[in-house]
N, C-alpha and C positions, 0 to 999 in steps of 0.2 A: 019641507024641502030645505037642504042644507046648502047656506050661502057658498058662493063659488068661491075657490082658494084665491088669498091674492096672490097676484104674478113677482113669479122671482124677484130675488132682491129688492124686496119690501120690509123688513127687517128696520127693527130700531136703529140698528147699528149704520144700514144703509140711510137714512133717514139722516142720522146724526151727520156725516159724511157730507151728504148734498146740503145739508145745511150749513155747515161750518165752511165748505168751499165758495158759498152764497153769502155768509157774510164776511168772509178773507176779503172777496172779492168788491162788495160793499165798503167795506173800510179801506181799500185801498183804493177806492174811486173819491171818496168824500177827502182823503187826505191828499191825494192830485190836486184837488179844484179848492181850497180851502175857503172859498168864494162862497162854496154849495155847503160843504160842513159849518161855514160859521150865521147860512142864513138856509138852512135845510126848507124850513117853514115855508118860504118864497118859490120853491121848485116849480108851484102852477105859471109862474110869469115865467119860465125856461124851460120850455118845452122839450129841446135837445138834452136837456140833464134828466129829465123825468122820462124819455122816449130810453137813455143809455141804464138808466137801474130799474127799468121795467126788463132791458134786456138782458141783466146781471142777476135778477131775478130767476130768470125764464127758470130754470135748472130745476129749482122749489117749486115751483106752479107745476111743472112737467113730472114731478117726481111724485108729487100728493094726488094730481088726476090718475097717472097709471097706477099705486096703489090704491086709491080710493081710500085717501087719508084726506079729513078736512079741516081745517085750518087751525084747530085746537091739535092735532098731530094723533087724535082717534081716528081707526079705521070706523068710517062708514059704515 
């Protein structure tokens, strides 16, 4: 039985896309807080700075679950 297609706009190119927008977005948060870029390491004791680039994130996590790309950027 032949694995199901994956869903539109799964594409290297889309991939590259939500990545680059995820870390635009990344580096423009750690250059905000210069606090966070100059002691990244320490994010476990700032729970509000670790809860906002989980949600800077989301986009990547959301974009590899619906194609069923896993964290190496292979389709499953």
């Amino acid at each position: 039985m032949d694995p199901a297609p994956a869903p539109p706009n799964c594409t290297p190119a889309d991939l590259a896309g939500v990545s680059a927008g995820v870390a635009a977005a990344t580096s423009a948060y750690l250059f905000a807080y210069p606090d966070v870029n100059d002691y990244f390491t320490g994010l476990d004791a700032n729970p509000q700075v670790h809860s906002d680039l989980v949600a800077i994130r989301q986009p990547l996590i959301d974009f590899r679950s619906r194609c069923r790309i896993g964290e190496s950027g292979e389709s499953d």
